[in-house]
N, C-alpha and C positions, 0 to 999 in steps of 0.2 A: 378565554384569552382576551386581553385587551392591546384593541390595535391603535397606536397613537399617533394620533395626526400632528404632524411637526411642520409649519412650514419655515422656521429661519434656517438658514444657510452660513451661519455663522459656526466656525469649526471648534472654537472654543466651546462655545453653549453646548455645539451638537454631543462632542465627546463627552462632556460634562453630567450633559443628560445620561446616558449611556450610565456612567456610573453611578448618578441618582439613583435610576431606574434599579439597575441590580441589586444596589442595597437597600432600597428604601420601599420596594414594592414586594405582595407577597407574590400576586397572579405571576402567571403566563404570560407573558407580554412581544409583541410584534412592533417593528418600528420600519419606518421607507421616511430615506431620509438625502439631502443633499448638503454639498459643503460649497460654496464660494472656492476659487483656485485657492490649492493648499497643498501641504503633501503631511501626510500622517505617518510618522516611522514608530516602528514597532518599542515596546516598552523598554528591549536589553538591545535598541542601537546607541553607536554612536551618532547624534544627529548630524553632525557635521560632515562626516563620512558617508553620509546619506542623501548631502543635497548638493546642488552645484549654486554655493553661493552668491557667487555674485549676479546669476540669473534671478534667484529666487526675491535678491533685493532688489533688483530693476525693475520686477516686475509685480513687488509690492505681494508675495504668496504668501499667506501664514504658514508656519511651520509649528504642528501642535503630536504631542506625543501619546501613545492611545496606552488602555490597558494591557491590552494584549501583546502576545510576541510574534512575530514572523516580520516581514520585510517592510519595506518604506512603500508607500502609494501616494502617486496625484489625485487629487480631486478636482472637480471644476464640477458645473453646472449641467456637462453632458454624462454626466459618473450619478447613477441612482446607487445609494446605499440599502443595505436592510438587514436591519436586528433582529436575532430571536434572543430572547430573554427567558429560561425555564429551567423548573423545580424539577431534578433528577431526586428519584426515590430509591430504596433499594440500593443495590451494587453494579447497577447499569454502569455503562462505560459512560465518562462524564464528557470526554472529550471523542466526539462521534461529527465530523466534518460533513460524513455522506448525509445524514440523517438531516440535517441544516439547508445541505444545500439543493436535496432532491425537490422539494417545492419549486424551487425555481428552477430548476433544470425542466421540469412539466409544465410552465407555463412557457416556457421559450418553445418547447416542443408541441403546446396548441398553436402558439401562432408559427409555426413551421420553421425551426430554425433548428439543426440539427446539433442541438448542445450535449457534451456529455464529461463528467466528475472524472477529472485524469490526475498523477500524482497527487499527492499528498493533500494538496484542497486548493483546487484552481476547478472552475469551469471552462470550457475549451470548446471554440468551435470552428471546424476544420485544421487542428491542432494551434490554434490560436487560443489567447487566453482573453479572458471578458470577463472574468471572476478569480479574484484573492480573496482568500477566507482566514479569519482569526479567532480563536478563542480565549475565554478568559474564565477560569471556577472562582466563584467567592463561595465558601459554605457548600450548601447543596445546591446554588445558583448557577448556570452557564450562561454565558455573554456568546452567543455566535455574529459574528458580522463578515459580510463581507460587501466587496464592489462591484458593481454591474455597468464596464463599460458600454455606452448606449450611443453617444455622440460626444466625445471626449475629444477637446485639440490634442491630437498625438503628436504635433510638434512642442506643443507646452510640455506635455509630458516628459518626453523623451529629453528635452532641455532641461526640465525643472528637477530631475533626478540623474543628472547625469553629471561624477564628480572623478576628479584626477587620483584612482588609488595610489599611486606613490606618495601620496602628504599624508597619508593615516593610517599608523600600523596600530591595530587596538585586537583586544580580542572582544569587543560589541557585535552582533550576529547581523551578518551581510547581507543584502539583498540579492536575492535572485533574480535577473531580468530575463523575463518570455518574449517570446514575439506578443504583440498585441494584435487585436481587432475590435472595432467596435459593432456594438451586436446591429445596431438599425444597417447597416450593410448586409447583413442576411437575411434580413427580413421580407419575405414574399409583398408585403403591402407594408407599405409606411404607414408611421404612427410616430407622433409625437415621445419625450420622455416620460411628460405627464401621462399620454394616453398608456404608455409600459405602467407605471406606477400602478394607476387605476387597472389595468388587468391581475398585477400581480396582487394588492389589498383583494379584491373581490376573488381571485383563487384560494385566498389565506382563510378568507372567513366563511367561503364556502367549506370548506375542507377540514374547519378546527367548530369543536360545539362549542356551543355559550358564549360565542366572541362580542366583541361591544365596543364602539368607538370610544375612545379615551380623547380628551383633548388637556392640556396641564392647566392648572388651576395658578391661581394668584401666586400661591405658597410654593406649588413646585417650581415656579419659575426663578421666586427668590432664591430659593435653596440652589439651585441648579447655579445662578449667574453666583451664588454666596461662593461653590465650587468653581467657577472660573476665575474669581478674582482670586482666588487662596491658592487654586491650586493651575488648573489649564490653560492659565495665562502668561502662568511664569516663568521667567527664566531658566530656574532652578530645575523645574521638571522637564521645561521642553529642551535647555541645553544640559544644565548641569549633573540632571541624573544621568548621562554620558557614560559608559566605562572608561576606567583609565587608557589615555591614548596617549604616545608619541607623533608630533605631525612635524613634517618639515616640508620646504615649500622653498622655490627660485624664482625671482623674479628680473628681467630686468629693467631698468629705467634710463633715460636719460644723463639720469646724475649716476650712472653707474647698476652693478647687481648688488642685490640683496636677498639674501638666503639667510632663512627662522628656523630653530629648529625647538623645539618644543616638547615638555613633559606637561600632560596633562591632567587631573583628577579631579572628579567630582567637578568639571567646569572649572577648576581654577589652576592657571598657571604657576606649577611647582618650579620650573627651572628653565630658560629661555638664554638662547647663545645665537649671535647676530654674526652673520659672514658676510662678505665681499669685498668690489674691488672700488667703491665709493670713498669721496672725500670728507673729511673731520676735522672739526677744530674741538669739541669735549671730547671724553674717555665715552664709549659707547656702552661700557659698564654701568655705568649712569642712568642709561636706559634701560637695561635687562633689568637693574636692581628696582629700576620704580615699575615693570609690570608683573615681578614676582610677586604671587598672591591675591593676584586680581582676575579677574573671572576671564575667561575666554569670549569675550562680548565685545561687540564692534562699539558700543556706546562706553563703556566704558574705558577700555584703551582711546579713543578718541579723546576722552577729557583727560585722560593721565600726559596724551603729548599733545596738547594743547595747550598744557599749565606748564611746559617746559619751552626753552629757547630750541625748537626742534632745528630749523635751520644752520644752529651750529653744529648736529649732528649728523646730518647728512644734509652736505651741499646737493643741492640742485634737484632733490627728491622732495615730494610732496607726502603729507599725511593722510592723503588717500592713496599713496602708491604704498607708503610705507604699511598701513595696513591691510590693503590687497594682499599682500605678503604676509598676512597671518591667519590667512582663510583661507 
């Protein structure tokens, strides 16, 4: 097994890696890994219905989309990750959560922390959760990953995924939210996130034969960031692979309310209808017809009413209010 020492934080590359790694290696492979504040939502969400926007842009979070399916998660710097990467042979069951996440459930349990594998693939302790877990088959490969909350801001968190479900009716797969805990609070003796790290790498390759530190070479790293810029940095995947959604949204402002109401696909806006009780001097139709067909993207709606007289279409509302109203 080769265990790969990773130190960037960057959640593009990291997830990027991830999929290098599955396809392009033949070994066994083990990963511990960290992202920068972020949130990763599952491959079949809606992103949008997944994060609470206007936090996520005040506070500068990338929003990056993973292989796998299950729910949305923050990351930050107090959130340890860890990959298994492995060649199922035979008609073994390919998708096996317990099996993945039992290693770590034993080393929480040397250093005394009463962890134990509850529904469907959370780890849990004192019915609190501290691990989501994901999987992912390419061929006879499986992607296991999940999160190891350690020292994680549970106010970022609980901010940075927290959205209004009335604006998004989609059939994209919702996230479930647990109670949380983070694991260094049960911990009998403090330790660092690093010093968890270094426990958990040294139970891995005590416990797996013929392991061998891996560290990525010149070439994997081009290939890797070649896969960030083509694919896990884009738009396209982190919004636009979205399932079709309906969003509607109210807002008020000073110059009045304005209520959006929205069909969405593929990230791009098929059909968008403007309400309220705001003043006008153009047809508002004018509006709806120039952001039909344009991506559900805060950059790009910004330059489409930017290149218009917007002030003749809503007196006394601003183009940051007005597209608050589309998020």
């Amino acid at each position: 097994m080769l265990c790969i020492q990773n130190s960037n934080t960057n959640p593009y590359f990291n997830l990027a890696a991830e999929e290098y790694v599955l396809r392009n290696f033949n070994e066994n492979c083990f990963m511990l890994w960290q992202n920068a504040p972020s949130i990763i939502v599952g491959k079949h969400q809606n992103t949008l219905a997944e994060i609470n926007f206007e936090y996520v842009k005040e506070n500068n979070i990338d929003v990056v989309r993973r292989l796998s399916g299950g729910g949305a998660v923050f990351h930050d710097l107090g959130n340890l990750n860890f990959t298994f990467i492995q060649n199922v042979e035979g008609d073994h069951n390919l998708v096996d959560f317990k099996k993945y996440t039992k290693p770590i459930i034993e080393v929480l349990t040397q250093l005394g922390v009463n962890a134990k594998f509850e529904g469907r693939n959370d780890i849990m302790i004192d019915g609190k959760k501290v691990s989501g877990n994901a999987e992912h088959i390419f061929k006879k490969r499986v992607l296991h990953h999940g999160t190891l909350l350690f020292s994680s801001k549970m106010t970022d968190l609980s901010q940075a995924l927290r959205v209004n479900p009335l604006k998004y009716q989609d059939k994209g797969v919702k996230s479930v939210r647990s109670r949380v805990t983070n694991i260094s609070e049960h911990l009998p003796k403090q330790m660092s996130v690093l010093e968890f790290q270094d426990a958990i790498l040294e139970y891995v390759i005590k416990s797996n034969e013929n392991t061998s530190i891996y560290e990525y070479t010149k070439q994997d790293i081009f290939q890797i960031n070649k896969l960030v810029n083509e694919k896990y940095s884009t738009w396209e995947w982190n919004y636009g692979y979205s399932p079709k959604y309906n969003f509607e949204k109210l807002i008020k402002t000073k110059g009045g309310t304005i209520e959006i109401q929205m069909n969405i696909e593929k990230g791009i806006i098929h059909d968008i209808k403007i309400f309220g009780d705001f003043f006008n001097e153009h047809d508002i139709s004018e509006i709806e017809d120039s952001l039909k067909g344009k991506n559900h993207q805060e950059s790009i709606i910004r330059n489409v009413l930017q290149n218009l007289t917007f002030e003749k279409y809503f007196y006394n509302i601003t183009i940051d209010e007005f597209i608050l109203a589309m998020f």
